[in-house]
N, C-alpha and C positions, 0 to 999 in steps of 0.2 A: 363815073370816074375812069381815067385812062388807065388801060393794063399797061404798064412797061417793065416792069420789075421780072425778073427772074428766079426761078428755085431751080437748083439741080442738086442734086442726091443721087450715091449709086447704089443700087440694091441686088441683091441678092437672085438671078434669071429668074429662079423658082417664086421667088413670091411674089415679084411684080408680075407674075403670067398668072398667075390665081387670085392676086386683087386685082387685076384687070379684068379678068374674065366677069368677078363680081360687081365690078363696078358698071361692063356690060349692063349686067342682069338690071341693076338699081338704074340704070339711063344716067349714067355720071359719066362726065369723060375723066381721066385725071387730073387736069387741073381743076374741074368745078371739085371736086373731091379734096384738093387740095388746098382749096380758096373757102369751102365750107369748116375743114380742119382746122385754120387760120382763125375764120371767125369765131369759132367754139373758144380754141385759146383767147382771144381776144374777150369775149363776152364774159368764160369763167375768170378769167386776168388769171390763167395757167392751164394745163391742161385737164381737157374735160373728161378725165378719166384719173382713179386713182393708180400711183405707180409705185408700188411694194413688192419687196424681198417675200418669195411664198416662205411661210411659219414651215419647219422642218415635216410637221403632221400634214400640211397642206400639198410639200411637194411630192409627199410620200404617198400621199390621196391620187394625187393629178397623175403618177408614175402607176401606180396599180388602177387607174381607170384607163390610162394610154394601154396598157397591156392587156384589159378585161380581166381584169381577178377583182372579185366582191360586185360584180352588175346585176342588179333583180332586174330581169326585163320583163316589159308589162307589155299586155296586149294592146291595152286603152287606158282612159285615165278611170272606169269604173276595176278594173283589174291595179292599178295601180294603188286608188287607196285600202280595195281589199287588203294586200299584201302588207299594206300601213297598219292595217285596222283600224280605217278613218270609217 
């Protein structure tokens, strides 16, 4: 199929130089990343991700992880379920 359509979007310097750097890594240029995106919406017929308001407990979780208050760090995953008592 012929490419002729265009997308333009402005974003934000910082985070187009950090999904780009990642999309580097993955061998994506932005538009294959963009034309993949597309097809996701297109195959779910909406977006291939859920998109929700975080629950008040949720964003109060994500605020004290961003900060490190309450983190058990584990050495490995046999140190990890110890500390479970799996």
């Amino acid at each position: 199929m012929n490419k002729t359509a265009t997308v333009r979007a402005r974003l934000e310097p910082g985070l187009k130089e950090k999904v780009e750097e990642i999309l580097q890594k993955l061998g994506l240029s932005t538009t294959q990343a963009i034309t993949l995106y597309y097809k996701q919406i297109e195959m779910n017929n909406g977006l291939p991700f859920d998109v929700v308001v975080p629950s008040a407990l949720t964003k109060r979780t994500m605020d004290e992880t961003d900060s490190g208050e309450g983190l058990t760090l584990c050495e490995d995953a046999e140190d990890m379920f110890k500390k479970l008592g799996i």
